[in-house]
N, C-alpha and C positions, 0 to 999 in steps of 0.2 A: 689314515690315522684312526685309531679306536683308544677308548677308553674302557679298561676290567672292571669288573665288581668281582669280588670276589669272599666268602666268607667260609672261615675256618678251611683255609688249603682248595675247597671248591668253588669255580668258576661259576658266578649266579646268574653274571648277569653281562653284557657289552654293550656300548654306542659310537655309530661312529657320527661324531657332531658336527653340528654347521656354526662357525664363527659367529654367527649375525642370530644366533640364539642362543636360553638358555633353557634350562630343563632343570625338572624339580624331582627327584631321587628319595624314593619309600617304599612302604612295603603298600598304601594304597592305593583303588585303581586311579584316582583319577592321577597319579604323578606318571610323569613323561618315562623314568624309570621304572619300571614295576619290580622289586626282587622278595619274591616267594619266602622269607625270613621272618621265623617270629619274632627274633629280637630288633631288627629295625624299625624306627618307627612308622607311623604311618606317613608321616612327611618326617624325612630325617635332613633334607636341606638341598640346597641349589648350588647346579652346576655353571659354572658362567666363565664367558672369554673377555679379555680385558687385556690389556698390554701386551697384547703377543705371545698370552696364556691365559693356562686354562686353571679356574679357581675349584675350589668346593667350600661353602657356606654351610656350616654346621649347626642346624637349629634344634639340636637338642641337645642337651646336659650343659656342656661350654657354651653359651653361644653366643655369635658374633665371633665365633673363631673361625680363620681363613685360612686352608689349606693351598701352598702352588703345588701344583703336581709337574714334576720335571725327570729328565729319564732316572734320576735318582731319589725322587723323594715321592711317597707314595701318601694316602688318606687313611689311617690304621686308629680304626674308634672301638672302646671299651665292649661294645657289640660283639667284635671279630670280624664287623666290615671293613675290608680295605677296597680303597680306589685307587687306581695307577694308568698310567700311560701306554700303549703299547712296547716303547722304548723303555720302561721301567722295567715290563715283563723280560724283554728279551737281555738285559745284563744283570737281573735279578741271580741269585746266586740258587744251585739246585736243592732240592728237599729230597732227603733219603729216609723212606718209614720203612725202619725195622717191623721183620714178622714175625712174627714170636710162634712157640710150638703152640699146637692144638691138641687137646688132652684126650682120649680117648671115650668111648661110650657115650658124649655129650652132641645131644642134637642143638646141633648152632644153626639147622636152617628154622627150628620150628622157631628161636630164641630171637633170632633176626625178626621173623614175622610177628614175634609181639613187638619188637623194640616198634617195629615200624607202625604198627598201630597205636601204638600208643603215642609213637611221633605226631601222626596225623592226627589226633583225639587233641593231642596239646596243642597243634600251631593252629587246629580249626577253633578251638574254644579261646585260646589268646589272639587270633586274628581278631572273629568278633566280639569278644570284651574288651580291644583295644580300639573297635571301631564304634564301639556304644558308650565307653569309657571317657576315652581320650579324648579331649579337646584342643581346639587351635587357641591361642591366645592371637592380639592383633598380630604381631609381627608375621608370626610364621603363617597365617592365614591371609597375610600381605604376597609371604613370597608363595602358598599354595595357590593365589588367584593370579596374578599379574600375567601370564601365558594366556591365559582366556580370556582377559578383560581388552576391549578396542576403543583409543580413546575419538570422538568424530571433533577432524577437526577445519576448516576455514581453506581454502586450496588458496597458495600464493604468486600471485601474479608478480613475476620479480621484475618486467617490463613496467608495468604500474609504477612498484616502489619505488624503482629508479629512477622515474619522469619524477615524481611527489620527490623523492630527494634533491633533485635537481634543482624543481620549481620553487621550494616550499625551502630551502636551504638548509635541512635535516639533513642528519649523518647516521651512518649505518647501525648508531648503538640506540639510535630514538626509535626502531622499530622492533617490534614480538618477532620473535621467528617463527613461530607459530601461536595462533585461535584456536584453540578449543572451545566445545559448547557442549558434549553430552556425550554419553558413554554408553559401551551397548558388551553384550558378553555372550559366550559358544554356549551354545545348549546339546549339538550333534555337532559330527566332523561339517565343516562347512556353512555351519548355521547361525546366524546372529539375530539375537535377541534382543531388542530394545525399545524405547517408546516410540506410541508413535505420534507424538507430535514433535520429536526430535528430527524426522524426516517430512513435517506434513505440520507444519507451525498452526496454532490453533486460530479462525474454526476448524482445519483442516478442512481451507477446498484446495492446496496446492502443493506439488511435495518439491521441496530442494532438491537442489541438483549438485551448488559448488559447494562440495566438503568430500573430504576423504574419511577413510579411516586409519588409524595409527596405532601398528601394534607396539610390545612393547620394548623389542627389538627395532623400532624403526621405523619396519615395513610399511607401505602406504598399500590400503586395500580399497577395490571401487566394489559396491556392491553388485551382483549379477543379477537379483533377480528378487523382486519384491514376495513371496511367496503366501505371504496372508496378513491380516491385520485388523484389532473391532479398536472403532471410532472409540467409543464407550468405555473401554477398558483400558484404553490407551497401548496397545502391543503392540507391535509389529515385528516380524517375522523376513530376515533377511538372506538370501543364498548369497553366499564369498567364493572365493578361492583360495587355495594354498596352506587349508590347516585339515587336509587326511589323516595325516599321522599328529595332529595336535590335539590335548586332553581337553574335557570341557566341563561344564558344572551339572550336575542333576537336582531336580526339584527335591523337595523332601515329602517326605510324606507325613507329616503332622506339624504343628505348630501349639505351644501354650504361651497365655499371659502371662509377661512376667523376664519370659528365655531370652537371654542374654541375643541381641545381634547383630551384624556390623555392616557397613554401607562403605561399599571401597566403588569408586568413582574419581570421573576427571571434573575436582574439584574447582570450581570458577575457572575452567580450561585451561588451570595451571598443572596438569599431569595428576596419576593416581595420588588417593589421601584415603586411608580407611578412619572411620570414626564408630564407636562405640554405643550400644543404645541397647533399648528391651523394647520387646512387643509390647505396646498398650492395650491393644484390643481391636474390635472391628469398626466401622462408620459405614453404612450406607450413603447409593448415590445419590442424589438432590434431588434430581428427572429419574430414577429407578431404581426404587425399594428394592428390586430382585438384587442388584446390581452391589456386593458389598467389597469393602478393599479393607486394609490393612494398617493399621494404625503404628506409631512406631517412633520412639524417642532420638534415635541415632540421628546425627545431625545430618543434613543435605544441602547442600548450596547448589546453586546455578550450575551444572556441567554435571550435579549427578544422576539427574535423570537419565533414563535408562539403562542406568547400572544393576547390578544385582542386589538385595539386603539379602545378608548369610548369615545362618548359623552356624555354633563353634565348630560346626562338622565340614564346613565349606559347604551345605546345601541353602540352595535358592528357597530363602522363605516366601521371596516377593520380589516386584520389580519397582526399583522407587519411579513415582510418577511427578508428585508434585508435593509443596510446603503447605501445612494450613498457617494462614498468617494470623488466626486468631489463636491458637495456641501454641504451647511448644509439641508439637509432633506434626510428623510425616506422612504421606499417604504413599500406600505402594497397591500394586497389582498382585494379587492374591496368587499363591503357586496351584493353586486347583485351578483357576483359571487360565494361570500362564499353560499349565500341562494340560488343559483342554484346546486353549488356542496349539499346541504342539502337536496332538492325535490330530486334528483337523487340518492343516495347514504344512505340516512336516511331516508327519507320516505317511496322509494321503494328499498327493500333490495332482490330484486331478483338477480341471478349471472348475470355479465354483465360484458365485457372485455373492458381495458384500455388498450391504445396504448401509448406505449414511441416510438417516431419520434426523432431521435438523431442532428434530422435537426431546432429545435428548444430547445435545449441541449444544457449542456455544454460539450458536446462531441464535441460541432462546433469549441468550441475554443482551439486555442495551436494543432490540429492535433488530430482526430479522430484516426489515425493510430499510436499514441503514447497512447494514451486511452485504446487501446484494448491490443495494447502490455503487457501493465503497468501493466494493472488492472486482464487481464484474462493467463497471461507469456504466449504471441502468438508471433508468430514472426515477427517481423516489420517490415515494408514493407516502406522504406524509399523513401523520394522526389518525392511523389507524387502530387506534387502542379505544377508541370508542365506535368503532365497527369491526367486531369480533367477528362475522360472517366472511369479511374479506383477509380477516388475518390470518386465517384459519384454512384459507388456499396456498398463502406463502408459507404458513407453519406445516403444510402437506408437504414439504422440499424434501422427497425425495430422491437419493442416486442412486443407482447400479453399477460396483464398479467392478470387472471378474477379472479375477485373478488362478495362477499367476502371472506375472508380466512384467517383462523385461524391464530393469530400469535405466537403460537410458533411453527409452522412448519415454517412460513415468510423467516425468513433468509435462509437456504435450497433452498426452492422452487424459492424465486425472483430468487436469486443469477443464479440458473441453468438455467433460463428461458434465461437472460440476455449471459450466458458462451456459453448457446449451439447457438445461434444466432450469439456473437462474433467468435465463432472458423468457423462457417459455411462461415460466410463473408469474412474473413482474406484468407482460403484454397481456395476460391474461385476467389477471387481476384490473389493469387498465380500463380494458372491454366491460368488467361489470360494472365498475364506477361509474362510466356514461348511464348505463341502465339504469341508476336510481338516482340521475338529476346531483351528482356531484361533481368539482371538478376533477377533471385530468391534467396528466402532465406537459400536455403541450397547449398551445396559443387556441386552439379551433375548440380543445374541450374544455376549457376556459369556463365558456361563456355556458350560459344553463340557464333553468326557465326560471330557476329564482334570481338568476342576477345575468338577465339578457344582451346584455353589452358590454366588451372588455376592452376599454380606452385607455392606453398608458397615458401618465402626465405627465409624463418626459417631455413627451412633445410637444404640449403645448402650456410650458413651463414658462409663466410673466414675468421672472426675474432671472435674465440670458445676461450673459456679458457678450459684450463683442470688444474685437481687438481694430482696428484701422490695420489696410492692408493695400497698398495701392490702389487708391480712392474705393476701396470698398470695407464691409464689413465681415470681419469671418467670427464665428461662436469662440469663447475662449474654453470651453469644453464639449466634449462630444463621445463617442464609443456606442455601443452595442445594448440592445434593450433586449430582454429576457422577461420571460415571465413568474410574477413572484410568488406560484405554488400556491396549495392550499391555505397553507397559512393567511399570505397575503390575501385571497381571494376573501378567506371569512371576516378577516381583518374592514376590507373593503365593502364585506357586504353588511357587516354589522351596524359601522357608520351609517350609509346608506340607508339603511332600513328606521334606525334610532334618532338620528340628525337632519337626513336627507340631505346629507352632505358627500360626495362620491370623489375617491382620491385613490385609482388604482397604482399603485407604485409598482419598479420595476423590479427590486426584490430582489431578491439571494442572485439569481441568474444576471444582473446589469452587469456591463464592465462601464467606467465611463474614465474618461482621462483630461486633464486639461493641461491646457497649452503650455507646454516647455520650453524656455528660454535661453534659462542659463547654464541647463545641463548638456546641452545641444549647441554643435558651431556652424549651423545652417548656411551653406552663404547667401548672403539675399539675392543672388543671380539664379538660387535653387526653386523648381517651380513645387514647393512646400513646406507644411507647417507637420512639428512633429507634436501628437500630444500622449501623454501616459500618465498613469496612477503611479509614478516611481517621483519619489524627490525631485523638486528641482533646483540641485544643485551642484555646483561642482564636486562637492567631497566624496569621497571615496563611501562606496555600503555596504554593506553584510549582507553579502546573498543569502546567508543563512535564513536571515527573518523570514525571504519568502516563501518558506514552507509556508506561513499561515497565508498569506497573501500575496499571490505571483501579480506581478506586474503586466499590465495588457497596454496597447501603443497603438495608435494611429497615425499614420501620413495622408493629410490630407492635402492635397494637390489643389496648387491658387487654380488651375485648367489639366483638361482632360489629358491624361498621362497613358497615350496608347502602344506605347514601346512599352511590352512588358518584359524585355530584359533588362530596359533602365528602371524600373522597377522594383524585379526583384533585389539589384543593385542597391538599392532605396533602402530595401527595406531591410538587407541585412547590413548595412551598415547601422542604420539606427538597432538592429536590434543587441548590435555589440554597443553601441550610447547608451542602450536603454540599463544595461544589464553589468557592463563594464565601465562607461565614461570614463572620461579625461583623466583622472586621476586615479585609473584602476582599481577594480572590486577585492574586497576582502573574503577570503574563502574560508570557512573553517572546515578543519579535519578531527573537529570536537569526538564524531563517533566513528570516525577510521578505525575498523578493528584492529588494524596491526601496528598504530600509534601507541606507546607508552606514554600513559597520563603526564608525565614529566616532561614530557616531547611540548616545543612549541606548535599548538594546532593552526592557528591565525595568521595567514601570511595573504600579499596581494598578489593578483594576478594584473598582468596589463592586456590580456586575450583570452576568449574561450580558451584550452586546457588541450582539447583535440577538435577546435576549431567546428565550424557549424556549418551540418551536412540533412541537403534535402532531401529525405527518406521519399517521397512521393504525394501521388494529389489524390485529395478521398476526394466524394461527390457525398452531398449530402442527401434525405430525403425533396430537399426541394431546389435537386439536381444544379445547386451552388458547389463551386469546388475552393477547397481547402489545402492551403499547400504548408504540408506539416515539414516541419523542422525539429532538428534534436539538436541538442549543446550538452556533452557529456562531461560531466566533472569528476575522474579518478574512479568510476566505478563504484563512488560512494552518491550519487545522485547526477539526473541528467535533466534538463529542462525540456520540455515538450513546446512548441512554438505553432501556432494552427492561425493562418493568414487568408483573410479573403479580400480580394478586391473588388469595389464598387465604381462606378464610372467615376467618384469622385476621391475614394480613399481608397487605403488599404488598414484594413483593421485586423491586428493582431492580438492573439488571445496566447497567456501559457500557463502551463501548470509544472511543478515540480514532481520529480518521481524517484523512490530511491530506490538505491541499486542501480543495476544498468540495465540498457537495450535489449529485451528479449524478445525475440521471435512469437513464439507466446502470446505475446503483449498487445498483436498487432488487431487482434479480433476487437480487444477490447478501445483502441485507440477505434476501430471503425466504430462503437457501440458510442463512443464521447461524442463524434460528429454526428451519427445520425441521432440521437436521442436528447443530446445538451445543444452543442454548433448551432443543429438544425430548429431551435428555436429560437435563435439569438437575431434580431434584426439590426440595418444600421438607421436605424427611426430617426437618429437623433442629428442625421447627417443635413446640412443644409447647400441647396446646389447653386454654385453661381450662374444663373442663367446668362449674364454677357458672357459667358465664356462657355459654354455647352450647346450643340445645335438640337434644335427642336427633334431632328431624327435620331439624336442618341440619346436623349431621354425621354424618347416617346418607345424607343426601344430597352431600355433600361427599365422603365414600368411594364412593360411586357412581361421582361424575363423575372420581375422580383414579385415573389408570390404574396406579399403583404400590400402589395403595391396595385394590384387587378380590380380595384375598385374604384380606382384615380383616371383619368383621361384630362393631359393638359394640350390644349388649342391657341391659338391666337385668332381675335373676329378681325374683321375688315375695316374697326380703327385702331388697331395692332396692341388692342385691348388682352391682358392676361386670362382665358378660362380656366376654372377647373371644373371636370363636369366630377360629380359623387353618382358614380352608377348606382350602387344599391339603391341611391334615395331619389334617382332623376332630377337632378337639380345640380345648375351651373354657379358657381362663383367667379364675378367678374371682379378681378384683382386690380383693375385699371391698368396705364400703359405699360407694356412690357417694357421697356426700357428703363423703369424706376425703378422695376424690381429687382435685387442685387441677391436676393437670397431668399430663398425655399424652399419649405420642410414640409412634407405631409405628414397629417395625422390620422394613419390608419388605427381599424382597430378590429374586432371581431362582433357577429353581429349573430346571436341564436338563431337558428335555422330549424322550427319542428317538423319538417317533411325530413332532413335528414338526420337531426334530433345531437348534432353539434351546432359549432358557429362556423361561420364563414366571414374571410378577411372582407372589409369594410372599407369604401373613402367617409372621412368622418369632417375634414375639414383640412387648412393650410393653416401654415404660421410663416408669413414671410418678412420679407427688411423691405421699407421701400426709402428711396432715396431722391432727395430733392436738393435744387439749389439755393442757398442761404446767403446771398451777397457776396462774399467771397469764399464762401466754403461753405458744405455740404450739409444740410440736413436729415436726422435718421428718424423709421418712425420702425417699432416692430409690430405686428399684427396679425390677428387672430379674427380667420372667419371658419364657416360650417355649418354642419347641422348638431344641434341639442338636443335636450326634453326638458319639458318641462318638470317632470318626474325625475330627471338626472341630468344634473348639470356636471359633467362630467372636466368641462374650462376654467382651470382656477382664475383666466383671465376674468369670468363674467361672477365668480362670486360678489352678491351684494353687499354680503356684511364684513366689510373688510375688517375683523377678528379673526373672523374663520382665516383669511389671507394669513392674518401673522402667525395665526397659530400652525399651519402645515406649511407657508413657506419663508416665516422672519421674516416679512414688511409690516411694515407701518403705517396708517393710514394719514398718520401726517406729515410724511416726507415730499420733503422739497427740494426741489436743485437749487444749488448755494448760487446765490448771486440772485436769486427770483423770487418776486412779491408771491407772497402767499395767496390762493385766489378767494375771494370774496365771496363766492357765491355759496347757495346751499349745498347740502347734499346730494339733494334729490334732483337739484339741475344739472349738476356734476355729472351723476350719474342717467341722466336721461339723453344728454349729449355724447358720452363716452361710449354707450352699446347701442350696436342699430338690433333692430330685431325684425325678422317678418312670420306672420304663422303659417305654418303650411299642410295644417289641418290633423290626422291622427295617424298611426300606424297602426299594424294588425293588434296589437295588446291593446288600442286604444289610450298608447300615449299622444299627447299633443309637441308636433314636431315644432322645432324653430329654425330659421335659418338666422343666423346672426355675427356682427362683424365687430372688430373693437380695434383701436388704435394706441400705443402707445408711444409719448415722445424717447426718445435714447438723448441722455443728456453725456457728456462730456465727464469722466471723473476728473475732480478739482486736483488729484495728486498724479494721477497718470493721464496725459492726456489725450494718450491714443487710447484708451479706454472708453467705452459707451454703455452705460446702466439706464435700469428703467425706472421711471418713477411715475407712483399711481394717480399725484394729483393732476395728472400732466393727460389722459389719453385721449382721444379723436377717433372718429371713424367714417369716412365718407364714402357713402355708400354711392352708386351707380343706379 
């Protein structure tokens, strides 16, 4: 099939079309028609198929008038262009031109040759006074772009949708058929032009992958080939396929304030929308003066980034990049620029490396050192803004990243270019920190010469609850102890220095969880206790909240659980109680892109979604292994689960993450374990000794690196030891048999021959247990070593103020039903702390060895409940 053109009796012009396009018909280059006429316009209107025909859209003189063209009816305009069918041609009726006599003596050839010059003097001087003349108004510079313009839109998982319809009780009209988010347009056959953080989300360290592009015929295009791209100017530079024979836009070559010009874009991803504006002027970039863009009134919403802004002529004045929200105008990419990024990158397509400088980034803003954390799970390196010397190694980030290259390798390859630079600069930054006596991000670099001992008091925390548990006592909270960062550290040392009061808390990194009841149907034949930071309730929750705060879970085991398939067993069912419970979790699909806001988002689930699968075991640096779990929810977020087991629990930690599972991803999941995991201890655990044999947890301190300072024995009257190697000194707990439960209190201890710390035995905290007539007596207790310099045991503070003020007690609390004691203070307290000296250490602190006892009384309203009360403690030393 073909379509004629033809004008005044001569055939100008043919096409023969493809259904699934249309094409824009003139006498200018860039229309898909080209016909050599000077009376046609230079866009005289669009060709298009539609119900099993073929139209023509008339955009000059009439317009909005529709021509069908069928074997009978042709396209016949005031011009003398007509358009027809092949079919029209062939039953067309014949044209007979009479020739008239030729008159003697007259040269008609020389008469020909002026007509003909002067033909070409008219249709050259009417061509370009009609191309410097003429202008597009919006419509027609609608239909003169929409061939060139590609809108990027969302790729649809129709698997997905269908489960979420399923699940979620939504019907096929509650979802988009397609996302949109940004727009991008031909510069050469095959070439797209667009932002670049449209493909490479700002700061730009990663580029997308799932999105298509959409021509305006339909077509879905993947891009081939990333070809160039500056961080700075926002550009980038794309190879396609399938538009050789398709027109495309040219830059212009000048611009003034004032010129009318228009932003056609896939407006809030709802399909093209041209809007109308002037140039305002220029603005320079914030990070560089050199660097100027384009100012500009035409409106821009969400999705029209990386579209073209055109003048009336259809030329590219600029590329829109982003909104200023403090005024009414736009910012685009300057067409000097875009045509220099063009000679560079499209013209000459040899390899040639691009630098990301983070110092002209938005990595500048909000803390480069929360950026790398964030983005790559490194370890953060806090309040660096009052040392300029170390910010100014991470403000040196820079990448190499050469191009061109393939993009479906793209995501991959950036992404690692970007990881292994950030983890280089973060580690290294680390290393000088030690060098000038500040801390670091792990437990050993902690500790410094100005604050030489890093004792959590988690662990040896005077106000414990315990729960009764077949004749024994178990903590009613427990989990994971981290360390609380610089902040805490100065926090800590400030006190200390001002007060001489020392209170290292465990800070941003603690997970801790208490005892869950009623959220949990345990059965009491189960050999454990389940505890987490999630409600404990039956009602239904909103997974949603734990973006801010994921829930973390422990199973602690009444005895040693060495079946570790009944285990794992353990622990994913709790981890579907923890996350799901009995009365099934609430899911929202609040930012499902392909939900329409009218759609209901909030529905329950009674199960993970695609059920919970164990991706594999990391080791950490202090060769602890980690058994990570994923729980994926629709593609729209997946929960991350990282599990360790200790002889006596298993403590699990998670975090949420949106989007789904990428392969990607996996460097950075090993970067969480060894750099966060691997600081995380289980300090807070305490072990039932009648039910552990002395070889598994004399093996179990072997293998835990916090734990290599501790040696527990029994003497020859089956007396409890603990030796504290760093400080050569034994604590004798009295009979093991009393003992029901114990915790050490490791901690870190400045080492200047290696110029960190080194883990420490610091002291116990145990339960001992006695007979009471007919039932049982608790006492808890705190022995070890101190300073007198740093009393680091809120059990041994004297001034019980200080007590209430960092842990709410009181100093005149009483257990109900008991005479209040009579005696002074100072006897109280001389009976309550044993003390012994044991001379200096190398700073010339004065060491103590010291023991303290407190009663655990009974709460009045729970009666398996046991709290501590201070008028109450003992300590009987050996």
């Amino acid at each position: 099939m073909k379509i004629y053109f033809r004008h005044k009796n001569q055939i100008v012009g043919t096409l023969e079309p493809h259904i699934n396009k249309s094409y824009t018909v003139g006498r200018g280059i860039n229309c898909d028609v080209q016909l050599p006429v000077p009376t046609v316009s230079r866009f005289q209107g669009v060709l298009y198929f539609e119900e099993g025909r073929w139209h023509f859209r008339n955009e000059v003189g009439l317009k909005n008038s529709v021509t069908t063209l069928t074997d009978s009816v042709s396209v016949d305009m005031k011009n003398g262009l007509s358009i027809f069918l092949d079919t029209f041609l062939s039953s067309e009726k014949t044209h007979v031109l009479e020739e008239k006599p030729v008159a003697k003596n007259y040269s008609y050839t020389k008469a020909a040759s002026y007509t003909a010059a002067i033909f070409v003097v008219v249709a050259i001087s009417t061509y370009f006074s009609y191309y410097y003349q003429n202008k597009f108004d919006s419509k027609s510079l609608m239909g003169f772009s929409e061939n060139k313009i590609l809108k990027f839109e969302l790729k649809v998982k129709k698997e997905l949708l269908e489960k979420i319809k399923k699940e979620a009780d939504l019907k096929e009209e509650d979802f988009k058929e397609t996302v949109g988010f940004c727009t991008g347009f031909l510069v050469e056959k095959n070439i797209l032009l667009t932002a670049h953080h449209c493909v490479s989300p700002p700061p730009g360290l990663s580029i997308e992958k799932d999105f298509i592009l959409k021509t305006f015929d339909n077509r879905e295009i993947i891009p081939k080939r990333v070809l160039g791209f500056d961080f700075t100017k926002d550009y980038m530079f794309l190879e396609v396929e399938g538009f050789n024979d398709n027109p495309f836009f040219r830059f212009t070559e000048k611009i003034e304030v004032g010129q009318k010009v228009f932003t056609i874009g896939n407006v809030a991803g709802e399909g093209l929308a041209i809007r109308e504006g002037i140039i305002s002027g220029e603005t320079e970039d914030p990070n560089d003066p050199n660097v100027k863009y384009i100012r500009f009134s035409a409106a821009a919403s969400p999705g029209n980034s990386g579209g073209p802004l055109l003048n009336e002529k259809g030329e590219v004045v600029a590329l829109v990049s982003r909104k200023n929200m403090a005024e009414n105008y736009n910012i685009g990419i300057s067409y000097q620029d875009l045509r220099n990024g063009f000679n560079n990158f499209v013209l000459n397509r040899d390899p040639k490396e691009i630098v990301f400088d983070s110092k002209t980034s938005d990595l500048n803003f909000g803390g480069i050192e929360y950026y790398l954390s964030k983005s790559f799970r490194l370890p953060l390196i806090e309040k660096l803004d009052n040392k300029p010397h170390l910010l100014e190694v991470l403000n040196k980030f820079n990448v190499k990243i050469q191009v061109p290259f393939n993009f479906d390798q793209s995501h991959e390859m950036y992404f690692q270019k970007f990881h292994e630079v950030a983890k280089e600069k973060v580690l290294s930054v680390s290393q000088m920190i030690r060098k000038e006596d500040l801390p670091g991000t792990d437990w050993e670099t902690q500790a410094t010469k100005s604050l030489p001992y890093i004792i959590p008091s988690t662990t040896s925390d005077p106000y414990v609850l315990f729960k009764s548990v077949n004749n024994t006592l178990i903590p009613k909270s427990v989990g994971l102890v981290g360390t609380s960062g610089q902040i805490g550290y100065e926090m800590t040392l400030n006190d200390w220095k001002k007060e001489r009061t020392y209170l290292y808390n465990e800070g941003y990194m603690a997970t801790k969880g208490m005892l869950i009841e009623e959220r949990f149907q345990v059965p009491k034949e189960q050999n454990y206790q389940v505890y987490s930071s999630v409600k404990d309730s039956k009602e239904s929750i909103d997974i949603s909240r734990y973006f801010i705060a994921s829930p973390d879970f422990s199973i602690v085991y009444n005895a040693p659980e060495k079946d570790m398939k009944k285990r794992e067993e353990n622990t994913l069912k709790t981890m579907k109680d923890v996350f799901i419970g009995p009365e099934g979790a609430i899911v929202s699909l609040r930012f499902f892109p392909f939900l329409r806001p009218k759609a209901k988002a909030d529905f329950k689930v009674k199960d993970f979604p695609s059920g919970i699968r164990k991706v594999k075991t990391y080791k950490d640096q202090n060769n602890r292994n980690w058994e990570y779990y994923v729980a994926d929810f629709y593609d729209s977020f997946y929960i991350e689960l990282f599990c360790m087991n200790t002889i006596t629990a298993t403590h699990c930690l998670s975090t949420f993450q949106e989007g789904s599972v990428d392969r990607m991803k996996e460097e950075l999941v090993k970067n969480f374990v060894n750099f966060e995991l691997n600081e995380k201890y289980a300090m807070m655990d305490f072990f039932t000794l009648p039910t552990i044999s002395s070889a598994d947890l004399t093996q179990y301190i072997s293998d835990s690196t916090y734990l290599k300072g501790f040696e527990v024995t029994t003497n020859s009257t089956n007396n409890l030891m603990v030796n504290l190697k760093n400080f050569d000194y034994s604590l004798n707990l009295g009979k093991k048999d009393s003992i029901v439960g114990l915790r050490f209190i490791p901690g870190v201890a400045f080492n200047a021959t290696l110029g960190r710390g080194v883990w420490s035995g610091f002291g116990v905290q145990f339960v001992r247990k006695e007979k009471d007539k007919n039932d049982y007596k608790y006492e808890l207790c705190t022995a070890g070593i101190q300073f007198e310099e740093l009393k680091y045991n809120a059990m041994l503070y004297k001034d019980q103020n200080i007590q209430k003020s960092f842990r709410g007690l009181a100093s005149d609390m009483n257990s109900p039903g008991l005479q209040k004691n009579p005696r002074s203070r100072a006897e109280k307290q001389k009976e309550a702390i044993w003390k012994k000296d044991l001379g200096s250490d190398e700073k010339e602190w004065k060491k103590q060895a010291y023991g303290t006892c407190q009663t655990l009384f009974k709460d009045t309203e729970k009666t398996d409940l046991y709290k501590t009360e201070f008028e109450f403690r003992t300590f009987k030393a050996d």
